[in-house]
C-alpha positions as CSV (number, residue, x, y, z in Angstrom):
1,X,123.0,222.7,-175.8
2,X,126.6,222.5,-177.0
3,X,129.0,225.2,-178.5
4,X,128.6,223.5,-181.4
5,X,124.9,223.6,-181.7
6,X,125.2,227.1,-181.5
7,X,127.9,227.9,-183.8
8,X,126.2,226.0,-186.5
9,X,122.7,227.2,-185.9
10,X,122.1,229.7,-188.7
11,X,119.5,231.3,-186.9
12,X,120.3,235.1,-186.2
13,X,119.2,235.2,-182.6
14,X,120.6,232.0,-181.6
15,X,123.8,233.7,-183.0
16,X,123.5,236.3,-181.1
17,X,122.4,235.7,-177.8
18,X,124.1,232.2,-177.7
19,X,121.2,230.2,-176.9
20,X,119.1,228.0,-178.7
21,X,115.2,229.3,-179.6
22,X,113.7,227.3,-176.8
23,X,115.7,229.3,-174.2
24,X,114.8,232.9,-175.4
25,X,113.0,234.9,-172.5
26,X,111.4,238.7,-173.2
27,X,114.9,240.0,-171.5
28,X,116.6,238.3,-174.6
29,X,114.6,239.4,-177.3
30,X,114.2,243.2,-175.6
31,X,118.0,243.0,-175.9
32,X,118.7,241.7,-179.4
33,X,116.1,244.5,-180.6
34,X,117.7,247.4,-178.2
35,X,121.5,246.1,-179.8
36,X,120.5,245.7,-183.2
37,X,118.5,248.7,-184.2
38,X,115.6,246.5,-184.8
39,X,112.4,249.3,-185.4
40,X,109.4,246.9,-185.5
41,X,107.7,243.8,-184.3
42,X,105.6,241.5,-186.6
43,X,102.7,239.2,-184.1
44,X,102.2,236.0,-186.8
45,X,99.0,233.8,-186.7
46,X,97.4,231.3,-188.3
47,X,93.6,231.3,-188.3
48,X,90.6,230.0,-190.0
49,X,92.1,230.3,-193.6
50,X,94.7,228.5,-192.9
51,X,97.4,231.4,-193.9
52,X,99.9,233.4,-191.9
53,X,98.1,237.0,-190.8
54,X,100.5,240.0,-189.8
55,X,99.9,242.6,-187.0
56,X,102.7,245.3,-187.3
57,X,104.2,247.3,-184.2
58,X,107.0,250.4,-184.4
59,X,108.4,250.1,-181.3
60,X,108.2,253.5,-179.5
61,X,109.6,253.4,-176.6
62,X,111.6,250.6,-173.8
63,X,107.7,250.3,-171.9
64,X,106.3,250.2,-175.3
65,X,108.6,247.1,-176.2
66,X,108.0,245.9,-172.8
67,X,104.6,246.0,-172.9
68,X,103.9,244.3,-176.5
69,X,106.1,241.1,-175.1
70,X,104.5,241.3,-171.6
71,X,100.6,240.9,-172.5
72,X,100.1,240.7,-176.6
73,X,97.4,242.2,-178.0
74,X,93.8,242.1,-178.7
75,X,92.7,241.2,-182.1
76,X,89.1,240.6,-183.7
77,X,88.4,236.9,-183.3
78,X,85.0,237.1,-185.2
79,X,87.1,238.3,-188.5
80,X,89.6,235.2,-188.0
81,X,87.3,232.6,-187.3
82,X,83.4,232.1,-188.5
83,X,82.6,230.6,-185.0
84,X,83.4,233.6,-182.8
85,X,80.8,236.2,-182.7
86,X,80.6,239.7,-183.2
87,X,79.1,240.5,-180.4
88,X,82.2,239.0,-178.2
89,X,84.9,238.9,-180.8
90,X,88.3,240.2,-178.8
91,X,90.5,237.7,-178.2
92,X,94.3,238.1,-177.4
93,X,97.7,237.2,-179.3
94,X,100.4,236.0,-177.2
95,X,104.2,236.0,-178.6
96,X,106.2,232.4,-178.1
97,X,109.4,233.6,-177.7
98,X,111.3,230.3,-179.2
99,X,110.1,231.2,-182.4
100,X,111.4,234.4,-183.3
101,X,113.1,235.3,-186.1
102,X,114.4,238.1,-188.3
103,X,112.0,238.9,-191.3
104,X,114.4,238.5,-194.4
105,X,112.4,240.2,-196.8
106,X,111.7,243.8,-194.6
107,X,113.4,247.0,-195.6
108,X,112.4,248.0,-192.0
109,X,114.9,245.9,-189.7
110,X,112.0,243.8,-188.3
111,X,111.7,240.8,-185.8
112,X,108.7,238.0,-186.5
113,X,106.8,235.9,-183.8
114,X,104.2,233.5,-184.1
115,X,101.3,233.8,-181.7
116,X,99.0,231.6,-179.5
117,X,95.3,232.6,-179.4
118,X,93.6,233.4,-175.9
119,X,89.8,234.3,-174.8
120,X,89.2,237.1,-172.8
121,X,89.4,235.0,-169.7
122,X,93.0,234.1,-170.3
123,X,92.3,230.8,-171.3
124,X,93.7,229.0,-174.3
125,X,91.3,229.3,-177.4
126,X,90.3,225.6,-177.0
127,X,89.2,225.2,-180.8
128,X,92.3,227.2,-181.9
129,X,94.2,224.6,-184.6
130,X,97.5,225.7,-182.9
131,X,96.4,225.0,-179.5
132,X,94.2,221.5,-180.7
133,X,97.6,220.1,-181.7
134,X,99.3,221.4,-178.4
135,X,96.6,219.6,-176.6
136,X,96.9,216.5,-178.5
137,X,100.9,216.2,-178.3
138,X,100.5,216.7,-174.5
139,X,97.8,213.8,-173.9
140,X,100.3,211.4,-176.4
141,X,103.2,212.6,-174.0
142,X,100.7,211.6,-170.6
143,X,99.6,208.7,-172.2
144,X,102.1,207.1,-173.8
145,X,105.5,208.5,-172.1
146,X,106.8,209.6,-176.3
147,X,107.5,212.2,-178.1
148,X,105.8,212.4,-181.1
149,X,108.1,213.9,-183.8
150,X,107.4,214.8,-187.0
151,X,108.5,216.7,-190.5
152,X,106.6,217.6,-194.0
153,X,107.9,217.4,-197.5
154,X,106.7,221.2,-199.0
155,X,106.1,220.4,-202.6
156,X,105.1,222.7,-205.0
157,X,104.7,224.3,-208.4
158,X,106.4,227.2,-210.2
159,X,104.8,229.0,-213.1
160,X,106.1,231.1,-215.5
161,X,107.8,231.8,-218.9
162,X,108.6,229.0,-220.5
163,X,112.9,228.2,-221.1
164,X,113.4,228.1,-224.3
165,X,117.2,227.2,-224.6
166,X,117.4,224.4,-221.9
167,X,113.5,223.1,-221.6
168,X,113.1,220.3,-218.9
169,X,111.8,217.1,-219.8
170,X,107.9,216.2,-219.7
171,X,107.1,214.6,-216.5
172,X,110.9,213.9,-216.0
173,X,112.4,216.4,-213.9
174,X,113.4,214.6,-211.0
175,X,116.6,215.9,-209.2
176,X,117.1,218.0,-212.5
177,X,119.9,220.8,-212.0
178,X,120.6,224.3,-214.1
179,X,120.6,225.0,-216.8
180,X,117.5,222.2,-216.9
181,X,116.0,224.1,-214.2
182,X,114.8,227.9,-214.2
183,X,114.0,227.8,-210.2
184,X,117.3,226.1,-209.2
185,X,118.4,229.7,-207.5
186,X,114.9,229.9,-206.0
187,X,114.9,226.9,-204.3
188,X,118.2,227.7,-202.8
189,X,117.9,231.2,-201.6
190,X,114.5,229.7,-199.8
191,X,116.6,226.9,-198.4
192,X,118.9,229.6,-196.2
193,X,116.2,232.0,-195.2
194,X,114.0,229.3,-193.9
195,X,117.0,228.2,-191.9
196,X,117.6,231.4,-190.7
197,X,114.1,231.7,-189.6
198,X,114.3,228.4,-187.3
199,X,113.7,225.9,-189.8
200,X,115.6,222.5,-189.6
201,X,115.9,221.5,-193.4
202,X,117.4,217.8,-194.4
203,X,117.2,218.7,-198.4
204,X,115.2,220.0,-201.5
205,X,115.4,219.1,-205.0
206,X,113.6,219.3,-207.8
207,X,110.5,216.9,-208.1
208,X,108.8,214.9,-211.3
209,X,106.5,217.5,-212.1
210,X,108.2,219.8,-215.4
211,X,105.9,220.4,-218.8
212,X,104.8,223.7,-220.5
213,X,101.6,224.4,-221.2
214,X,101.9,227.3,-224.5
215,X,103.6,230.1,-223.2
216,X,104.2,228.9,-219.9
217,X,106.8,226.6,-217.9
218,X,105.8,224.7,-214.8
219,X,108.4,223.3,-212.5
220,X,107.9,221.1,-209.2
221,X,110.4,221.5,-206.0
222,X,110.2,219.7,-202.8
223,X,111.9,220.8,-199.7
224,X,112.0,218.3,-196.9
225,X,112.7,218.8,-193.1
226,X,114.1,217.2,-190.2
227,X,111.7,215.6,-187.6
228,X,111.4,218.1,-184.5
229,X,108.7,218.1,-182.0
230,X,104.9,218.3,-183.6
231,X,104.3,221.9,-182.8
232,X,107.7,223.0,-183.9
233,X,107.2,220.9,-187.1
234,X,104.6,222.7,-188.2
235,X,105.8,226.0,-187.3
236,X,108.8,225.2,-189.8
237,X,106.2,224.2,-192.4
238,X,103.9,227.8,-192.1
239,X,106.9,229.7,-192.6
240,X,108.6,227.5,-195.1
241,X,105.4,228.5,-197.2
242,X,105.7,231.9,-196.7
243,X,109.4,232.1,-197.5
244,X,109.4,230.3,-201.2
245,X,105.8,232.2,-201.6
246,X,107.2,235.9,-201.1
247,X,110.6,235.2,-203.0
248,X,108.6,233.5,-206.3
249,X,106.4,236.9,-205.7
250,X,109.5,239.2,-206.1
251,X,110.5,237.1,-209.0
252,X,106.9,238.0,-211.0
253,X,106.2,234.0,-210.6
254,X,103.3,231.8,-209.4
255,X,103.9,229.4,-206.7
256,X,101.3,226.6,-205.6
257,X,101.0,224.0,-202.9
258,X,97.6,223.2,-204.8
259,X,97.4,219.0,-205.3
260,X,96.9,219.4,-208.8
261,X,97.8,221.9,-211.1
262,X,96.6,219.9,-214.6
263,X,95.3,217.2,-216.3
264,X,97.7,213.9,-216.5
265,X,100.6,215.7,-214.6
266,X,102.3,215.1,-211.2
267,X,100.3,216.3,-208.2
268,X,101.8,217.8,-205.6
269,X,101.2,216.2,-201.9
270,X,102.2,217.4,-197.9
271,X,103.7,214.1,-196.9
272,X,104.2,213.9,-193.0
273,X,107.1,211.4,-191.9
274,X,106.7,209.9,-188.3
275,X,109.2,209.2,-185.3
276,X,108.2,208.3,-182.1
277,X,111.0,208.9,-178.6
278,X,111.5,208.5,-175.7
279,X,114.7,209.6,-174.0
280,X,115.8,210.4,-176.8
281,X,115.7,207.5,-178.6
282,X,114.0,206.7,-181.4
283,X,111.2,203.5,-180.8
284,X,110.8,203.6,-184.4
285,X,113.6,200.6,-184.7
286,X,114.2,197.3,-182.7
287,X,116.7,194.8,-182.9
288,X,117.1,196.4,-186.6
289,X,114.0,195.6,-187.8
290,X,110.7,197.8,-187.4
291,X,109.5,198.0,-184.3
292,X,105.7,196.8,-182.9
293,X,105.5,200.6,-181.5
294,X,106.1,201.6,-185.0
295,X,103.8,199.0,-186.4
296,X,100.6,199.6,-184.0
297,X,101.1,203.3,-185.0
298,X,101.0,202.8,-188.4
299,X,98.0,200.6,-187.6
300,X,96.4,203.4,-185.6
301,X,96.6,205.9,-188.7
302,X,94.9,202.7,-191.0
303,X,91.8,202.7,-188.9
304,X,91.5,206.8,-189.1
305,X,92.9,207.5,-192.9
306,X,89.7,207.8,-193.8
307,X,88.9,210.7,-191.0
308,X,92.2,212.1,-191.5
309,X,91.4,213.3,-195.4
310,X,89.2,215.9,-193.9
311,X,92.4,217.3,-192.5
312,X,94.9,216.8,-194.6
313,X,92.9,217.0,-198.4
314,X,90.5,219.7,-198.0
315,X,89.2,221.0,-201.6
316,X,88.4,219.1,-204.3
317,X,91.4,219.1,-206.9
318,X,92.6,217.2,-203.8
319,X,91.1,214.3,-205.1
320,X,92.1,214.7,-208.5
321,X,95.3,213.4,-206.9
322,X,94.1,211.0,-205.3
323,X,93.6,208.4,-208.1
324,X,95.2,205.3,-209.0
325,X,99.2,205.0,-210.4
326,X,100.0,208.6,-210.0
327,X,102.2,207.5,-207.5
328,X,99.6,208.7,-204.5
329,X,97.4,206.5,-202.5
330,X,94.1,205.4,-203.0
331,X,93.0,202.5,-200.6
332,X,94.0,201.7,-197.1
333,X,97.1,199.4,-196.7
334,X,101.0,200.0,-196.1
335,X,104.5,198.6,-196.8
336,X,108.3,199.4,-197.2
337,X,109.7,201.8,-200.0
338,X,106.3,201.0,-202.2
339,X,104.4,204.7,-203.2
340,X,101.3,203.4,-203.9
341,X,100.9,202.7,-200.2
342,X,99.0,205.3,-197.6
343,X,101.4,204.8,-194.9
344,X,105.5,204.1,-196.6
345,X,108.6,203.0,-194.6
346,X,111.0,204.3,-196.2
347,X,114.6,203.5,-196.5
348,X,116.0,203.7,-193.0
349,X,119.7,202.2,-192.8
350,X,118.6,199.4,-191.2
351,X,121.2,197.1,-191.0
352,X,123.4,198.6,-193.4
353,X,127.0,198.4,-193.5
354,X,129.6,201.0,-193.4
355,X,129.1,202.2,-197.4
356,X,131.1,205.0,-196.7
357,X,134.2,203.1,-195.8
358,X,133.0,201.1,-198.8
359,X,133.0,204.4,-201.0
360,X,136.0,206.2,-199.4
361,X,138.7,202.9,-198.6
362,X,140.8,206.1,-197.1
363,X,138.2,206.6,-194.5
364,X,138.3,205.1,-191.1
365,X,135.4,202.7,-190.0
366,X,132.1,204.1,-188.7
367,X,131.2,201.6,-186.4
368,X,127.9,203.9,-185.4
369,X,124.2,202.8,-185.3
370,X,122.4,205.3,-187.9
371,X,119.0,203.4,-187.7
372,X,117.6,206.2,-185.4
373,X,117.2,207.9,-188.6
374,X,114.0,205.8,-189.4
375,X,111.0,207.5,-189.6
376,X,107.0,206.3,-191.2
377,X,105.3,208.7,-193.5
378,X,102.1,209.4,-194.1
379,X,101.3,210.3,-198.1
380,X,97.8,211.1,-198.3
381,X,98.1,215.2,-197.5
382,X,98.3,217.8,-199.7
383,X,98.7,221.7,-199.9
384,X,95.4,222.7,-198.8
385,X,95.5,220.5,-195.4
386,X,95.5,222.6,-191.9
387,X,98.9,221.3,-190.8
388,X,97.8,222.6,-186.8
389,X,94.9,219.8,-187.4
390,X,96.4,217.3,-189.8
391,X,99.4,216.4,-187.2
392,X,97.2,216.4,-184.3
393,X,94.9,213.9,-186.0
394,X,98.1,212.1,-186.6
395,X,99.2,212.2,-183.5
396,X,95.4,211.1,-181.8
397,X,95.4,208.1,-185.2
398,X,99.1,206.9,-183.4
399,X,97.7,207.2,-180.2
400,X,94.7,205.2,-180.9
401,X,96.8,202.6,-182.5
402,X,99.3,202.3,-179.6
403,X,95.8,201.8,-177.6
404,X,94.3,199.1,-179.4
405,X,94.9,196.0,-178.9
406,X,94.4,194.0,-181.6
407,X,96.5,197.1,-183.6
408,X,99.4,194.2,-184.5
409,X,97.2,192.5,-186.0
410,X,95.3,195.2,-188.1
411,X,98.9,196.3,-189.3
412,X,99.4,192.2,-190.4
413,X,96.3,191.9,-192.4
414,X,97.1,195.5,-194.2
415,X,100.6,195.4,-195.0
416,X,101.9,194.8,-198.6
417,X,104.9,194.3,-200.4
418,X,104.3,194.9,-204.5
419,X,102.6,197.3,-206.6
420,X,98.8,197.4,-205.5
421,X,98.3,197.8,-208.9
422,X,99.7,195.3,-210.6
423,X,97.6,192.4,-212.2
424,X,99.3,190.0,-209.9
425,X,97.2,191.8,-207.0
426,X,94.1,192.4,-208.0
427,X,92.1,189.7,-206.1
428,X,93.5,191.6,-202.7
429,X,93.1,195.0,-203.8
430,X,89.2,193.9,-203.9
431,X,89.5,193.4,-200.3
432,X,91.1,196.7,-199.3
433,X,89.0,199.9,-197.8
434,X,89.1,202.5,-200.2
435,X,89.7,206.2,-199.2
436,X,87.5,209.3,-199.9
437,X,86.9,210.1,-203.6
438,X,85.5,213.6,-202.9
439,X,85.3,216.4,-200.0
440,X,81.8,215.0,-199.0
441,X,82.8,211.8,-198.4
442,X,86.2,213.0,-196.3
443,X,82.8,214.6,-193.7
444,X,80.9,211.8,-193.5
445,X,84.2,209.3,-192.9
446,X,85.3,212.4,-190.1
447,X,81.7,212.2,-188.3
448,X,81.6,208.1,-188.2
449,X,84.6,208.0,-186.2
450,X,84.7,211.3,-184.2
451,X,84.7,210.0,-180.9
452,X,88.0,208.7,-181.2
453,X,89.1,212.7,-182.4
454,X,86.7,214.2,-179.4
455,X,88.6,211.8,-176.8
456,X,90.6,213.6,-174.2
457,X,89.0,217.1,-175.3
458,X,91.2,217.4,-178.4
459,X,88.9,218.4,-181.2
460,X,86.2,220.1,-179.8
461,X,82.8,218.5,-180.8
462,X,81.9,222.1,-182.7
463,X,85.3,222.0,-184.5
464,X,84.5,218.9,-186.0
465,X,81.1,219.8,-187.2
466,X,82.8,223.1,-189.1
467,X,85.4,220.8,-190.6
468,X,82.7,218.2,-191.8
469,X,80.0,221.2,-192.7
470,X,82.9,223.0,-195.1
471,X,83.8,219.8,-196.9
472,X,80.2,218.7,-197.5
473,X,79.5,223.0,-198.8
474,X,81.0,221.8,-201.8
475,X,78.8,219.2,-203.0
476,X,81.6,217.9,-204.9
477,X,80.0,213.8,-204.9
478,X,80.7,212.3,-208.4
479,X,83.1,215.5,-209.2
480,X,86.0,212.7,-210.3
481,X,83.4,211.0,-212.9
482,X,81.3,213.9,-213.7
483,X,84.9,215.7,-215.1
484,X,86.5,212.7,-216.5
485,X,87.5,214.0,-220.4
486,X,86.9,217.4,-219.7
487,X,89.9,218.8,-219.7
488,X,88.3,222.5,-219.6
489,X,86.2,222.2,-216.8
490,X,89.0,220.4,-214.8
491,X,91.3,223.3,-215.6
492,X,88.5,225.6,-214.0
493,X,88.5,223.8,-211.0
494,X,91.8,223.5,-210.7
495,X,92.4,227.6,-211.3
496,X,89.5,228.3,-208.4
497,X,91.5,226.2,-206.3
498,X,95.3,227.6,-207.1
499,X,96.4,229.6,-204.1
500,X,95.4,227.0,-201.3
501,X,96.4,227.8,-197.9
């Protein structure tokens, strides 16, 4: 940690106690509430749903404080998750100190903590999404000697009155700014209270998506981290939600993650960018090119895209995305800066010279290697996925790939460099594997290959089965043809399915 780090760091606590998040012990968050006047505690948690639950505590007392930080508390598993029973159901929240924060949006002052699950014998919930990707990041660290880094692009909808003076563009909104914007200011607010709850944001902007539908205005945003450590990744990702949710909320707006919000409009996805270190350095890059690390990881998550739809695209609008030359993929293959690829390298300064200098001919040379700035990104996900299991089915797909030897080659045979979709490449696009069409298929593709997800104890065997039983519960084979011109019953659909995760 440097002084620097610190000053910078626009988290409250780290402000504070002059330590970064990863350092904070129960003495240091027992001080910053004592100092600060802060009058309750908020345990977070992710569980079967997929959203962030709440249990509220007015601190008391010193032994009261003590006492919450010391042991957690119990909680009923059995109305978080539909495999725990009744008849057992208590299960215990634990606080991890590194990720508190100050809630933004409580009258009360109030500190946050996300919580780990734990069964009554003290033991890790082993099919607990949180603690499945913990369990697959430390196997990839065993294994493989990495770290396995990664960030999401949060993309989303906002609904509400229409602009009349300055209306957007159809289907042109890209990088639009106010007046052309209503959600500008929204954006923005989100962007500082996300970073003051621990979140390491590289940008946000608005996206493609802007058209009125009557009365009302839709307009798509993106916000887009920086890669950190899997677990914390996703942490930034959960709370990134809630933060733009509870601000459009107090505006009287709608928000969505949902992958489609209409007919013959952008979708919006969860795309997950890649970087693999060790010691710091980023294996992602060698000798300026892209490395064969890099390549038999990419390979790895070509064998399993299939599996990892049941993850990452988990209601059926999902697959109204999913369709050819909306700029999201559709068949198995990968490439550099090309969108209608599963798996895109994008842009990475490699081998780029010194544009700055270029730009600014006052500026002295920068002689420095930015290449470790490279990163792979994975664009099948949407809104709905469960982020805990999406990355750590990434991170077992990488795995597998670094694994498998004949993964250089597999990466060969499935890279391309044009539009898939162009006429020029339609005797090859015959060849590729084509991805789910429908939340049935995403199950059956999950239970062909779930040996390679049940490896190491990662996904429990039962875990899987629940995953693969509540895709196939909505018997949604054929939904993509069976809708096709219907613009009605695909608005239904797509209205039943508005407020995933």
């Amino acid at each position: 940690m440097t002084n620097a780090s610190v000053a910078l760091n626009p988290n409250k606590l780290v402000q504070y106690l002059q330590k970064m998040p990863s350092e904070f012990t129960k003495e240091d968050l027992i001080r910053y509430i004592e100092e600060n006047g802060i009058q309750m505690i908020n345990f977070r948690y992710v569980a079967n749903d997929g959203k962030l639950k709440t249990l509220n505590f007015i601190i008391t007392d010193r032994n009261h404080l003590d006492s919450i930080l010391s042991t957690g508390e119990r909680v009923d598993g059995s109305s978080l998750f539909p495999f725990i029973e009744a008849g057992s159901s208590d299960l215990y929240v634990i606080p991890r100190f590194k990720t508190a924060f100050l809630n933004p949006f409580s009258e009360i002052p109030t500190l946050d903590i996300l919580c780990s699950f734990y069964t009554a014998q003290g033991e890790p919930l082993e099919s607990a999404p949180e603690h499945i990707l913990k369990k697959a990041h430390n196997c990839f660290k065993e294994k493989t000697g990495m770290t396995f880094k990664a960030m999401g692009e949060l993309e989303y909808y906002v609904k509400s009155a229409k602009a009349d003076l300055y209306p957007g563009e159809d289907q042109k909104g890209y990088h639009d700014c106010q007046p052309f914007t209503q959600w500008e200011n929204l954006r923005r607010e989100a962007m500082v209270l996300i970073a003051q709850c621990g979140g390491k944001i590289k940008y946000a902007h608005t996206e493609v998506g802007n058209f009125i539908i009557r009365e009302d205005g839709y307009e798509q945003h993106e916000i887009e981290f920086i890669p950190v450590e899997a677990e914390d990744a996703v942490d930034q990702l959960l709370i990134g939600k809630w933060i733009v949710r509870m601000l459009a909320a107090r505006e009287g707006a709608l928000v969505s993650w949902a992958p489609k919000i209409t007919v013959g409009k952008a979708g919006s996805g969860l795309h997950i960018h890649m970087m693999l270190e060790k010691d710091g350095k980023n294996l992602c890059v060698e000798n300026g090119k892209l490395s064969d690390v890099a390549k038999k990881g990419i390979a790895g998550i070509m064998d399993l895209a299939g599996p990892l739809t049941a993850f990452g695209n988990t209601i059926p609008t999902s697959y109204l995305r999913l369709v050819p030359h909306q700029e999201a993929p559709t068949y198995v293959c990968w490439g550099d800066r090309n969108r209608s690829v599963l798996v895109r390298v994008p842009l990475g300064w490699l081998g780029s010279k010194d544009m700055i200098k270029e730009v600014n001919p006052q500026q002295q040379a920068d002689t420095r290697d930015f290449s470790s700035k490279q990163t792979f990104e994975f664009r099948v996900p949407d809104g709905s996925a469960d982020i805990y299991m999406l990355v750590a089915g990434l991170i077992v797909a990488v795995q597998h790939g670094l694994e498998d030897e004949k993964a250089l080659e597999r990466a060969e045979a499935l890279y391309v460099d044009m539009d898939i979709f162009s006429e020029n490449f339609t005797e090859r696009l015959e060849k590729l594997e084509q991805l789910p069409t429908c939340c049935f298929e995403s199950a059956d593709s999950l239970l062909a290959k779930r040996e390679v997800f049940e490896n190491n104890n990662i996904f429990p065997s039962g875990t899987l089965d629940a995953v693969a039983a509540n895709l196939k519960a909505y018997n949604d084979n054929g939904l993509n043809d069976r809708v096709l011109g219907h613009h009605e019953e695909i608005m239904t659909i797509v209205q039943k399915y508005i407020h995933c995760m």
